[in-house]
DRENDO-1510 file (C-alpha; in Angstrom, 1 decimal, always signed):
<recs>
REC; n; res; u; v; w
REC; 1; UNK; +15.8; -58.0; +17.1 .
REC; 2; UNK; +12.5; -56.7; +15.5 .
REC; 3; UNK; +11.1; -53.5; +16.7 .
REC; 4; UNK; +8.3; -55.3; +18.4 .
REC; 5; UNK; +10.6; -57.0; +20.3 .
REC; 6; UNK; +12.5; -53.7; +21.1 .
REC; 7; UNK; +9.6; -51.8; +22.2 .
REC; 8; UNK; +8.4; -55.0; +24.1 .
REC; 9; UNK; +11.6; -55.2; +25.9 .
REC; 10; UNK; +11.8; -51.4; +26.4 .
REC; 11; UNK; +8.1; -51.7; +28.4 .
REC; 12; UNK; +9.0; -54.1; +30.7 .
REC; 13; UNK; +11.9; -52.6; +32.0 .
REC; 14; UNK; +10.1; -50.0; +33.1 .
REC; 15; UNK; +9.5; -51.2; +36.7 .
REC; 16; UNK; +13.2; -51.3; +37.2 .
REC; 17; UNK; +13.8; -47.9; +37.2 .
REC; 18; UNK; +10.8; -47.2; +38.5 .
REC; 19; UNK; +12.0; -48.7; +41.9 .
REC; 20; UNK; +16.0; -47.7; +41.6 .
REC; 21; UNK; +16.7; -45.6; +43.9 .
REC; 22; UNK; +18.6; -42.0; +43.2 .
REC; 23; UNK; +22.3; -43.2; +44.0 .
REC; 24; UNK; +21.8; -46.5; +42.2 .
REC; 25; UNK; +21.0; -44.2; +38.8 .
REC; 26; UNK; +24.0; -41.9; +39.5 .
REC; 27; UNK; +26.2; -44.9; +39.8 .
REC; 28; UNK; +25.8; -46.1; +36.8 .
REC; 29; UNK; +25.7; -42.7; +34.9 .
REC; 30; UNK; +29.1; -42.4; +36.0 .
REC; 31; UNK; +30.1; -45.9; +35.1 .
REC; 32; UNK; +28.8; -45.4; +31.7 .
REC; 33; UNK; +30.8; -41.8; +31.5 .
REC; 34; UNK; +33.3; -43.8; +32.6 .
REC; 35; UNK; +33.5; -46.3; +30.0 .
REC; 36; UNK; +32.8; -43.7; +27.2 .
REC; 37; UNK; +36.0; -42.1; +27.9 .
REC; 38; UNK; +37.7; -46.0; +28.1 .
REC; 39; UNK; +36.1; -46.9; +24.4 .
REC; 40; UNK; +36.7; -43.8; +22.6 .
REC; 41; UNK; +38.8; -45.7; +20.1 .
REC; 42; UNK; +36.0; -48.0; +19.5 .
REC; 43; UNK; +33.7; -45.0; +19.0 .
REC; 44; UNK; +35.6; -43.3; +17.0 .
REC; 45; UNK; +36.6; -45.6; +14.3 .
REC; 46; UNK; +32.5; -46.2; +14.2 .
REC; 47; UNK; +32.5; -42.3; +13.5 .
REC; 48; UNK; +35.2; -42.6; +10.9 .
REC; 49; UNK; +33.2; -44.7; +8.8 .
REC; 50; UNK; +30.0; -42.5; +8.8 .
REC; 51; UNK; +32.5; -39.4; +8.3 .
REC; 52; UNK; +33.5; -41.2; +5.1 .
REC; 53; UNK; +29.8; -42.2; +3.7 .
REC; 54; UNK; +28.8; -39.0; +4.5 .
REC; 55; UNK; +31.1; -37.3; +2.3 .
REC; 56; UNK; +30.9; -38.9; -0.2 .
REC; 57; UNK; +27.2; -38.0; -0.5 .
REC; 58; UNK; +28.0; -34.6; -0.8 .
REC; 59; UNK; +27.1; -33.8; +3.0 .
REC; 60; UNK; +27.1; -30.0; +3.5 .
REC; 61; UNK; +29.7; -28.6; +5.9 .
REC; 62; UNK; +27.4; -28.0; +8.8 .
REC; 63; UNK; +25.9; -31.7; +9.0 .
REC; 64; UNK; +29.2; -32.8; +8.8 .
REC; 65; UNK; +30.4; -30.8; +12.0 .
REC; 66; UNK; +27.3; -32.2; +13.2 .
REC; 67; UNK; +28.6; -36.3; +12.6 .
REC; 68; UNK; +32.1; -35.6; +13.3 .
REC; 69; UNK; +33.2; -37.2; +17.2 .
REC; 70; UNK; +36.6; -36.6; +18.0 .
REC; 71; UNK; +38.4; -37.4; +21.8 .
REC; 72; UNK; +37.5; -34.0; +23.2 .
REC; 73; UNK; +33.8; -34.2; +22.0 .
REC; 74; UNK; +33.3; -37.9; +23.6 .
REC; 75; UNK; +35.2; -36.5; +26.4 .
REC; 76; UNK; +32.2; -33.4; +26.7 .
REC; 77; UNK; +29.7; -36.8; +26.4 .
REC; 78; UNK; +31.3; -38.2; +29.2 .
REC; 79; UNK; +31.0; -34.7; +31.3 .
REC; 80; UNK; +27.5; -34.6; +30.4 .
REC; 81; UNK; +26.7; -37.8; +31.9 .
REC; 82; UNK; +28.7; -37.0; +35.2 .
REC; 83; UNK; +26.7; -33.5; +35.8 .
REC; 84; UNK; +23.6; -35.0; +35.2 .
REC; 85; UNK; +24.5; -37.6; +38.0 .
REC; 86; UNK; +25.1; -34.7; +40.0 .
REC; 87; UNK; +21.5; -32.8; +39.8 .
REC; 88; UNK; +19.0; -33.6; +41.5 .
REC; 89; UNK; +16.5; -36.7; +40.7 .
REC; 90; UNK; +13.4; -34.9; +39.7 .
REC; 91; UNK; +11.2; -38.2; +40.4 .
REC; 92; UNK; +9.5; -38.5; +44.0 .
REC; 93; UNK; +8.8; -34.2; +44.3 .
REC; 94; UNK; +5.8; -33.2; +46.3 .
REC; 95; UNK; +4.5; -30.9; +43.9 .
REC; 96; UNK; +1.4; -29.9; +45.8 .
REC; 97; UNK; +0.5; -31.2; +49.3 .
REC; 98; UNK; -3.2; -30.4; +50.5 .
REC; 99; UNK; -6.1; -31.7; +52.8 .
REC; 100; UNK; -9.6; -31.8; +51.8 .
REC; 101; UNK; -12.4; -30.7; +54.2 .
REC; 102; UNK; -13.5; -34.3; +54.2 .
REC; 103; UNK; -10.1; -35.6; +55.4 .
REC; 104; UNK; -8.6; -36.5; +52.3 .
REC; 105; UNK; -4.5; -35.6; +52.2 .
REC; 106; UNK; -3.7; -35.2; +48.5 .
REC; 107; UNK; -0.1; -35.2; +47.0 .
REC; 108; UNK; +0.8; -34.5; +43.7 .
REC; 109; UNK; +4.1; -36.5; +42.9 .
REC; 110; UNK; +6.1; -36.5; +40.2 .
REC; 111; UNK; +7.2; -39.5; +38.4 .
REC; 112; UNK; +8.6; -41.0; +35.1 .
REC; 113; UNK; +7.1; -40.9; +31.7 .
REC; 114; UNK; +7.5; -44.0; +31.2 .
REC; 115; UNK; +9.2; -44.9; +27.5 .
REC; 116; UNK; +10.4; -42.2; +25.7 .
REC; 117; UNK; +11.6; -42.8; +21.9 .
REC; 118; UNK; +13.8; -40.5; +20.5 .
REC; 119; UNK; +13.6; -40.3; +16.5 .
REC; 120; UNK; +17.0; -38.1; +15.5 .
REC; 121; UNK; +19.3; -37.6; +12.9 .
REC; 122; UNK; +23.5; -36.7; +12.5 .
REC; 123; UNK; +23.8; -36.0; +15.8 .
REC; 124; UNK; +25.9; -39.0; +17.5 .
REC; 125; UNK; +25.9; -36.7; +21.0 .
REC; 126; UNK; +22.3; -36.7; +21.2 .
REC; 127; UNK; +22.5; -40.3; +21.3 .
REC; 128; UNK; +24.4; -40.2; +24.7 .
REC; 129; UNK; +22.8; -37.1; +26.5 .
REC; 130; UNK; +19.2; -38.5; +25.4 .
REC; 131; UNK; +20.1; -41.4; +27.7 .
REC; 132; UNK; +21.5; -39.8; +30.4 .
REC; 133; UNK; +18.7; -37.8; +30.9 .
REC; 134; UNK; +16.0; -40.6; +30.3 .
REC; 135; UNK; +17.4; -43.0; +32.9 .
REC; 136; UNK; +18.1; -40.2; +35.6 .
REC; 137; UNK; +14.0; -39.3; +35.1 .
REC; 138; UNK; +13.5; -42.8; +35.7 .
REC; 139; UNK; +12.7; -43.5; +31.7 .
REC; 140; UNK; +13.6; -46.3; +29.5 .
REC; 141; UNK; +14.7; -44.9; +26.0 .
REC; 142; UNK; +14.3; -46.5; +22.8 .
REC; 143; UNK; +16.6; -44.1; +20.1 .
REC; 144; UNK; +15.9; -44.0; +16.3 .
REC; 145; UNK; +18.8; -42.4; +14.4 .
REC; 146; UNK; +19.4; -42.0; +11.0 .
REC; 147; UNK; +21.5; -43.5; +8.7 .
REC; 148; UNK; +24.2; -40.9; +8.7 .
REC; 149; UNK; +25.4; -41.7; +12.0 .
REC; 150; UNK; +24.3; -45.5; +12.4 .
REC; 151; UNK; +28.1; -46.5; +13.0 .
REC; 152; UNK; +28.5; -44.2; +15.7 .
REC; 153; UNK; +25.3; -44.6; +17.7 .
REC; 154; UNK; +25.5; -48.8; +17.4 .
REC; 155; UNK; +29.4; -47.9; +19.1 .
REC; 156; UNK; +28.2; -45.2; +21.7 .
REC; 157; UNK; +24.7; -47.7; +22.3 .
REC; 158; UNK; +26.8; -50.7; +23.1 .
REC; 159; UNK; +29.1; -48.8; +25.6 .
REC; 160; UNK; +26.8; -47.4; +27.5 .
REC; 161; UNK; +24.6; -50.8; +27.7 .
REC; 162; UNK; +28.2; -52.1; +28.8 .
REC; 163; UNK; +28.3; -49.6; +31.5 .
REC; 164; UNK; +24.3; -50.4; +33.0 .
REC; 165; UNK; +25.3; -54.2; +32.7 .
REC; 166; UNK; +28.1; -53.4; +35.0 .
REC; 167; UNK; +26.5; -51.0; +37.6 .
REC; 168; UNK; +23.7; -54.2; +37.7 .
REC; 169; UNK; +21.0; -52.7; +35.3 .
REC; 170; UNK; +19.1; -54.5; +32.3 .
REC; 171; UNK; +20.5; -52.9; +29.1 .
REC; 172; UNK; +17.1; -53.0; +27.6 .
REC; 173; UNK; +16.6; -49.9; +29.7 .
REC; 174; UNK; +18.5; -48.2; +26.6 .
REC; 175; UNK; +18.5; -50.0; +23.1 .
REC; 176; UNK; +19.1; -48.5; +19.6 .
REC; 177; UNK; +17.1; -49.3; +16.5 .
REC; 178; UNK; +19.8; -50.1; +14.2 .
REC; 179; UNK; +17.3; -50.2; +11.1 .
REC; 180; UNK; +17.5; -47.6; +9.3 .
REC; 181; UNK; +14.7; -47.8; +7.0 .
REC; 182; UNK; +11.7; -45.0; +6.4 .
REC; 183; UNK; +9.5; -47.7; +7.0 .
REC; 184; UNK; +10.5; -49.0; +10.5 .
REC; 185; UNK; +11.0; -45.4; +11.3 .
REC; 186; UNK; +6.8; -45.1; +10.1 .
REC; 187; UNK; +5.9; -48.3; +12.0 .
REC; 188; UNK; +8.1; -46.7; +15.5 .
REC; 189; UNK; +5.8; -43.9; +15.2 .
REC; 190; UNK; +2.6; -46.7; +15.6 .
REC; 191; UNK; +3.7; -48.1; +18.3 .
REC; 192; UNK; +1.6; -46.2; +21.3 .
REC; 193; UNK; +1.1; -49.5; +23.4 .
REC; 194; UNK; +4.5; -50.0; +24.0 .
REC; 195; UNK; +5.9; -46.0; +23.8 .
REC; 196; UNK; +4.4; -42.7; +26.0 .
REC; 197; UNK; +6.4; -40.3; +24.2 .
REC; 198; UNK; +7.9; -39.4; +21.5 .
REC; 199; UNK; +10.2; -36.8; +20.9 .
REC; 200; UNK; +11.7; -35.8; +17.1 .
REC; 201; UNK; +15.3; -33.9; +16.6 .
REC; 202; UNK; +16.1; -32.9; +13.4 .
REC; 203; UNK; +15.6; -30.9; +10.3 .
REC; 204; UNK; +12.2; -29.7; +9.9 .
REC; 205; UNK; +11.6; -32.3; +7.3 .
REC; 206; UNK; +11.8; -35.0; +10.2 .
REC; 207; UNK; +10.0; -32.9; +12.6 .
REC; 208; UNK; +7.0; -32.1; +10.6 .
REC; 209; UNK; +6.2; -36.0; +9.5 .
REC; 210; UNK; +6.7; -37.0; +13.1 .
REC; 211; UNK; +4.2; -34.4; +14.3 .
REC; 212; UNK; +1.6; -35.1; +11.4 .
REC; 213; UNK; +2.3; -39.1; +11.1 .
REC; 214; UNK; +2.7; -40.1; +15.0 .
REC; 215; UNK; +0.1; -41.9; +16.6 .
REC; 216; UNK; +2.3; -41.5; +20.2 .
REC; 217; UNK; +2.1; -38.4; +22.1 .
REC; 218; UNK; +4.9; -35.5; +20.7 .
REC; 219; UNK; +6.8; -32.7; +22.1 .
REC; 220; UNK; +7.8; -30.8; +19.1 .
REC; 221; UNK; +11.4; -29.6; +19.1 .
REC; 222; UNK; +11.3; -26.7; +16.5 .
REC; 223; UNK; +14.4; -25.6; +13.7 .
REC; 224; UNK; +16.2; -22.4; +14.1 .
REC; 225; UNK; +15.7; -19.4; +12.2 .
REC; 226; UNK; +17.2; -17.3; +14.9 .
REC; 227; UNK; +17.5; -13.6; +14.1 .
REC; 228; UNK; +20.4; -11.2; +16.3 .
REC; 229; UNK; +18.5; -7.8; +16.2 .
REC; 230; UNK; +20.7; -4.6; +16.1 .
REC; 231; UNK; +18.8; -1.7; +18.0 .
REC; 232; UNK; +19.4; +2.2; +17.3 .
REC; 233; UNK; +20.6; +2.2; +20.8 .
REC; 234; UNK; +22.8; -0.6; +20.3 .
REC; 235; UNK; +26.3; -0.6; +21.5 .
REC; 236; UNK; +27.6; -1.7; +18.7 .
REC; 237; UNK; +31.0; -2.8; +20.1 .
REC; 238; UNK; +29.3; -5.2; +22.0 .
REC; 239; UNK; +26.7; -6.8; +19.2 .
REC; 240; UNK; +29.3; -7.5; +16.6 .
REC; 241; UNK; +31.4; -10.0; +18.5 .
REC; 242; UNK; +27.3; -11.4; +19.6 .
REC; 243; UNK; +26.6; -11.2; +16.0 .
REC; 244; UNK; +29.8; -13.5; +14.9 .
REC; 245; UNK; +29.7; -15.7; +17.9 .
REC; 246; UNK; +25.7; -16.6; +17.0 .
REC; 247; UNK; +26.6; -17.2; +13.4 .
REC; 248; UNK; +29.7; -18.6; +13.4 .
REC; 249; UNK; +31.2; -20.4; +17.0 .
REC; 250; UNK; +29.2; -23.5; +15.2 .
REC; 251; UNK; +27.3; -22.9; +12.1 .
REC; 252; UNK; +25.7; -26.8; +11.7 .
REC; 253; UNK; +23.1; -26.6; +15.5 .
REC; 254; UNK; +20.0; -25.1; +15.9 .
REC; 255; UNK; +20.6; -22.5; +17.9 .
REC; 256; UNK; +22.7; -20.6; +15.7 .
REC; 257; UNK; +22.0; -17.5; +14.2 .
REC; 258; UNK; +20.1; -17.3; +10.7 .
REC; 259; UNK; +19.5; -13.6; +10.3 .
REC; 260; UNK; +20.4; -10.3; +10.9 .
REC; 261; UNK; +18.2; -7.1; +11.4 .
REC; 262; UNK; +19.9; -3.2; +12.2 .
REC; 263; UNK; +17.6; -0.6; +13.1 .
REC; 264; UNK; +18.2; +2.4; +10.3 .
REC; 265; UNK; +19.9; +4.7; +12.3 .
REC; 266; UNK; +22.6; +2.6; +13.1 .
REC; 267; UNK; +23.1; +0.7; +9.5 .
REC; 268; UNK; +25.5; +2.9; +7.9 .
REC; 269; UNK; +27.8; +2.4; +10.8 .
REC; 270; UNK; +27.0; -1.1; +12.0 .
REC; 271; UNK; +26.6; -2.8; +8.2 .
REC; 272; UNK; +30.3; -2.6; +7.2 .
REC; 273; UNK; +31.5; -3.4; +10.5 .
REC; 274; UNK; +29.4; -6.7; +10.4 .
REC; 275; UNK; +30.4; -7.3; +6.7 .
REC; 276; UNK; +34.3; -7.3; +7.4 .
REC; 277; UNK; +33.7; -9.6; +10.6 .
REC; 278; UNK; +31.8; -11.8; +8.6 .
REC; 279; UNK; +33.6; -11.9; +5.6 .
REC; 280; UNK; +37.0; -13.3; +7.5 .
REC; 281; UNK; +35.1; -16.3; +8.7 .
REC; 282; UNK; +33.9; -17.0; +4.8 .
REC; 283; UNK; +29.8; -15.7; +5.8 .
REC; 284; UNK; +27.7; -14.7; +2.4 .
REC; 285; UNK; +25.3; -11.7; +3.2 .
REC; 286; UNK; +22.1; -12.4; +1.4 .
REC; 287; UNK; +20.6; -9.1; +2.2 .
REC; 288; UNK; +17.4; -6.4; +1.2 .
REC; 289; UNK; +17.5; -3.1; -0.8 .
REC; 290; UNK; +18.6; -0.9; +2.3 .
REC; 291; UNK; +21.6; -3.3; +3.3 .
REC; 292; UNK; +22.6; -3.5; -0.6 .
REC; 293; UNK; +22.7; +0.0; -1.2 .
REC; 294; UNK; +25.5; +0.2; +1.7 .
REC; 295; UNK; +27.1; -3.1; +0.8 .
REC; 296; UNK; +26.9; -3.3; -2.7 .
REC; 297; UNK; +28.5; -6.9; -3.3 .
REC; 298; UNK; +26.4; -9.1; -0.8 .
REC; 299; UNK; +23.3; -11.0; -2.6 .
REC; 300; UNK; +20.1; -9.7; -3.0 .
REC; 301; UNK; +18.2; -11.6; -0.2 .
REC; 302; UNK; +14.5; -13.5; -1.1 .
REC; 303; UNK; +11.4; -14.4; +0.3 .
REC; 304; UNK; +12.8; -17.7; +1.3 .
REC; 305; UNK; +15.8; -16.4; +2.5 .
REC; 306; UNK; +14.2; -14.7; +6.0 .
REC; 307; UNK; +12.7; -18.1; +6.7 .
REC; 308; UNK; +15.2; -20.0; +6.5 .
REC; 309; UNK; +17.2; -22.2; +8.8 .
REC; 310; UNK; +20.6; -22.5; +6.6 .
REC; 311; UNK; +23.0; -24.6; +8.4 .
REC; 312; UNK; +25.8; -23.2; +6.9 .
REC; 313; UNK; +28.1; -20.1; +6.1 .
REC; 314; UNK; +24.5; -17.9; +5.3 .
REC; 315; UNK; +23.3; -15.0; +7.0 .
REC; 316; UNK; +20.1; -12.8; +5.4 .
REC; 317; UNK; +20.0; -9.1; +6.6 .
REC; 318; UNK; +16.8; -7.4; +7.1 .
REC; 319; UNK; +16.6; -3.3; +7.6 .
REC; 320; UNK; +13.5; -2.1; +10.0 .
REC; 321; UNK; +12.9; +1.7; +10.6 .
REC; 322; UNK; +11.4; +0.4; +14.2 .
REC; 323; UNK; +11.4; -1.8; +17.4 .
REC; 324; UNK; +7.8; -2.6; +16.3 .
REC; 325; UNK; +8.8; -3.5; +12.5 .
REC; 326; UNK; +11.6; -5.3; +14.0 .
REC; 327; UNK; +9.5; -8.0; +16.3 .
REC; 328; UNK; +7.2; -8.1; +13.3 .
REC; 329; UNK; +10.0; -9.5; +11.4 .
REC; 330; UNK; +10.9; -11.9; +14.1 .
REC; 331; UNK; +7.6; -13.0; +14.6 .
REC; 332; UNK; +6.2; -13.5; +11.0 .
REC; 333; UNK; +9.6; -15.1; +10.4 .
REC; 334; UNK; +11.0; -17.2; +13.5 .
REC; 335; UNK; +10.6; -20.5; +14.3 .
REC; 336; UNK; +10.0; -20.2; +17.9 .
REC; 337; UNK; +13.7; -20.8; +19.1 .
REC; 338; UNK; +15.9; -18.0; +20.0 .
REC; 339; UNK; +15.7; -14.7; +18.9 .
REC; 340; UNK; +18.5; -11.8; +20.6 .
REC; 341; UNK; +18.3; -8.1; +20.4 .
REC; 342; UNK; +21.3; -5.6; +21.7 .
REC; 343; UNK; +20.6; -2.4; +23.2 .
REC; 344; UNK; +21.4; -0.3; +25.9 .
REC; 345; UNK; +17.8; +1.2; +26.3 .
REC; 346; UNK; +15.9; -1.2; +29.2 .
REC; 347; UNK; +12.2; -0.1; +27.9 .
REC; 348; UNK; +13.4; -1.3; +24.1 .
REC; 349; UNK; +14.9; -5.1; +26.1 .
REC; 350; UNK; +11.5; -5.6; +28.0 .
REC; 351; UNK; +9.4; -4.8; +24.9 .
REC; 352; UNK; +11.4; -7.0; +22.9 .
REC; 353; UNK; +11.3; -9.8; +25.8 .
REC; 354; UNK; +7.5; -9.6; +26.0 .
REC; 355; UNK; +6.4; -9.5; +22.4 .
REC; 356; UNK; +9.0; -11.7; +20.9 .
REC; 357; UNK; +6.9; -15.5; +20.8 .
REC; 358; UNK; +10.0; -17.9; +20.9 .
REC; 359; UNK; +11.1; -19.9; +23.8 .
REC; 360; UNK; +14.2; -18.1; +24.5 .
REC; 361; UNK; +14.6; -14.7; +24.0 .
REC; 362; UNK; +17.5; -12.7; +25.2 .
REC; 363; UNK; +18.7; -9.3; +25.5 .
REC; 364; UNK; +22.9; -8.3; +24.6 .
REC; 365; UNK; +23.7; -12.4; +24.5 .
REC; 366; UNK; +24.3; -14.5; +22.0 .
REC; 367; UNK; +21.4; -17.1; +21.0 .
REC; 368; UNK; +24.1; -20.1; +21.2 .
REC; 369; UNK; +23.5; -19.8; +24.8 .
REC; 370; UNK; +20.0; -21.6; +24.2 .
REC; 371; UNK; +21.6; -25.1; +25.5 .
REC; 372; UNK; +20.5; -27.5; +28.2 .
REC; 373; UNK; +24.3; -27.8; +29.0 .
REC; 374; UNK; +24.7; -24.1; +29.0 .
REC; 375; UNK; +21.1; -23.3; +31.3 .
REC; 376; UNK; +22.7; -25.7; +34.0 .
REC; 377; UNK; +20.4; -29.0; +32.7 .
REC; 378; UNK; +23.7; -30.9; +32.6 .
REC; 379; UNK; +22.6; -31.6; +29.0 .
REC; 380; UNK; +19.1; -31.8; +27.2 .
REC; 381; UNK; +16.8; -34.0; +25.3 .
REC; 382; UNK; +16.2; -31.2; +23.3 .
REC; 383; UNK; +14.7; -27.7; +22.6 .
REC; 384; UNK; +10.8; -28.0; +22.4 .
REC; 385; UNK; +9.4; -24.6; +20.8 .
REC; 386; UNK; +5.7; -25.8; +21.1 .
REC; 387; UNK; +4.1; -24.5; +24.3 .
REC; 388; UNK; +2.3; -27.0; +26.0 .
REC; 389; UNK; +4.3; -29.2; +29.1 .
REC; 390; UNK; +7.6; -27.7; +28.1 .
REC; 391; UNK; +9.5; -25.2; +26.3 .
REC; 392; UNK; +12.7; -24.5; +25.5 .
REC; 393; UNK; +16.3; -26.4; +26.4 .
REC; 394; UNK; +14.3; -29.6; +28.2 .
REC; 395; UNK; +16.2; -31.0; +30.9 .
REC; 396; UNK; +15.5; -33.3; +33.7 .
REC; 397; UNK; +12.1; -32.0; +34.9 .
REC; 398; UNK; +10.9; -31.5; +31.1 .
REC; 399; UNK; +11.1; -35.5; +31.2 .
REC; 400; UNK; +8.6; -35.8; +34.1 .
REC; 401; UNK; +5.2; -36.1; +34.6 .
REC; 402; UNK; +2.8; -36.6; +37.6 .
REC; 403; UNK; +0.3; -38.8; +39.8 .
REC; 404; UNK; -1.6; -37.8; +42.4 .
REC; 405; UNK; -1.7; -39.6; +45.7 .
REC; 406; UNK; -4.4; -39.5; +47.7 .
REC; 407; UNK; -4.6; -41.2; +51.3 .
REC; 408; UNK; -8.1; -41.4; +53.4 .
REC; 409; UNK; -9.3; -43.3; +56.4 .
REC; 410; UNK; -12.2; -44.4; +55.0 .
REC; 411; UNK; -14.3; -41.6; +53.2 .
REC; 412; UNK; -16.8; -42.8; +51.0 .
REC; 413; UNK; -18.2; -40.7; +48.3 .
REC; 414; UNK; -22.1; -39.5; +49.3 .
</recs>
């Protein structure tokens, strides 16, 4: 099938979920969770085969963890899928009700996007929750991935078209383009007569050319150069088990952290504590002068080094003498994601709340937290850090828009 076809296909099933009503979509959410968990086989042995290419291009460790599936992490697809059948349908809200001094009764109602495209990259999951959440919201999805994980997503893409078949909708409402080349990827990004939105996950390679070469409408979702800040009233018990979780439960997802900062008064006794933690999960220390002169071995950290989102067994280590230096840090370096600071002192957690620009900021937690999963969403089509319509882990309502609907009895204009 062409992409024009695709797209074409992906427009005109629009009205049907449109019209379906809220236990019709939760019917077949489940009976696609369903036949997830009935096809994992299948899906695996599609994974198996990207595993393999990807190594032997050298894929680094975190991108990896990224493509790998295995039983338990189709069984968390499936999961996904049965939560979001559970929440609420976000289409058919009154927003706003009001009356007009001239009669008029307005409602503002919310309702689908319409077609959302979804250009992504390792990340067979996303394939799965990004259509769970666009057919609860009453969106068709047309999915883009990348050649890494092209095996897996045609697998995961046919089982859950075989689950709408069953439950009585078109599978059109979902569909996969299986080419993997830069230039259909270009020509997807053209395609504004037949697509409302489109919505990029990925490296910030992939991100940037989507914002800058889309002719489609974007929601930006943003790398992570998440810091873990270490305050002088830390209690430092409690941030190094943050500190390791943030870095190390999963090192290959945005969300992770990137980069350490420790107020001065608490480096001499925080620094080695955070090095031997570290060091047993196999984390280099790319640090600054400060952090060398107490851990002598680590590498001396660069420019590049406090902007960057590693993906891997990294960490850089920044040394502030203030709060203030320390959101400056943050600000000049982030990325907009998640950004964490541990104290005990409340003034020191609202500061940092208030000034810190990313969109999700937390106090004594660890930034791995920053999930649509995690928030309650029942999964996510992704973490926007622009600003405009949403921001942050964007669930259900992120995938909405609105109309208003106005009844009269028969005003005319003067």
């Amino acid at each position: 099938m062409t992409l024009l076809e695709i797209c074409q296909k992906a427009k005109a099933s629009r009205g049907v979920l449109v019209t379906a009503e809220t236990e019709q979509k939760n019917k077949a959410l489940l009976a696609c969770a369903d036949a997830l968990v009935q096809n994992y086989e299948e899906i695996l042995k599609a994974n198996a085969v990207d595993m393999e290419h990807g190594k032997e291009k050298g894929m680094p460790a975190g991108l990896l963890d990224r493509l790998l599936l295995t039983k338990e992490r189709i069984e968390a697809m499936a999961l996904g899928l049965r939560q979001i059948a559970e929440l609420p349908d976000p289409i058919g809200r009154v927003l706003e009700s009001f009356e007009r001094p001239n009669g008029l009764h307005i409602e503002k109602v919310s309702v689908p996007i319409g077609v959302i495209g979804i250009i992504y990259e390792s990340r067979p999951n996303v394939t799965a929750d990004a259509f769970a959440l666009c057919f609860k919201s009453g969106n068709v999805v047309i999915l883009k991935g990348g050649s890494d994980a092209i095996e897996s997503n045609k697998a995961i893409t046919a089982v859950l078209q075989k689950g709408l078949v069953s439950s009585g909708f078109p599978k059109d409402v979902v569909q996969l383009i299986a080419e993997t080349s830069r230039e259909v990827t270009t020509e997807f990004m053209k395609q504004k007569e037949y697509v409302d939105l489109l919505i990029p996950r990925g490296g910030a390679g992939l991100i940037r050319s989507v914002v800058e070469n889309s002719q489609i409408p974007v929601i930006e979702t943003g790398t992570g150069n998440c810091h873990i800040y270490v305050d002088k009233d830390a209690d430092l018990q409690k941030a190094l088990p943050i500190l390791v979780n943030a870095k190390t439960q999963r090192i290959g997802v945005c969300n992770a952290a990137e980069s350490l900062v420790v107020h001065k008064d608490v480096k001499d006794a925080f620094l080695p504590m955070a090095y031997a933690a570290l060091k047993e999960k196999n984390v280099e220390l790319r640090g600054d002068a400060a952090a060398k002169a107490i851990l002598p071995d680590i590498v001396d950290a660069t420019e590049e080094d406090y902007g960057k989102e590693y993906l891997d067994l990294i960490l850089s280590v920044k040394t502030v003498d203030s709060l203030e230096e320390a959101i400056s840090h943050i600000n000049r370096y982030n990325t907009g994601h998640s950004e964490a600071i541990i104290t005990e002192n409340p003034d020191a957690a609202q500061k940092f709340q208030k000034e810190v620009d990313a969109a999700c900021v937390y106090v004594n937690a660890s930034t791995r937290f920053t999930d649509g999963f995690e928030f309650g969403f029942g999964g996510e089509i992704g973490i926007s850090t622009q600003k405009m319509h949403a921001r942050g882990p964007m669930g259900l309502r992120e995938l909405t828009s609105y109309k208003y609907c106005i009844t009269g009895n028969g005003q005319v204009r003067g």
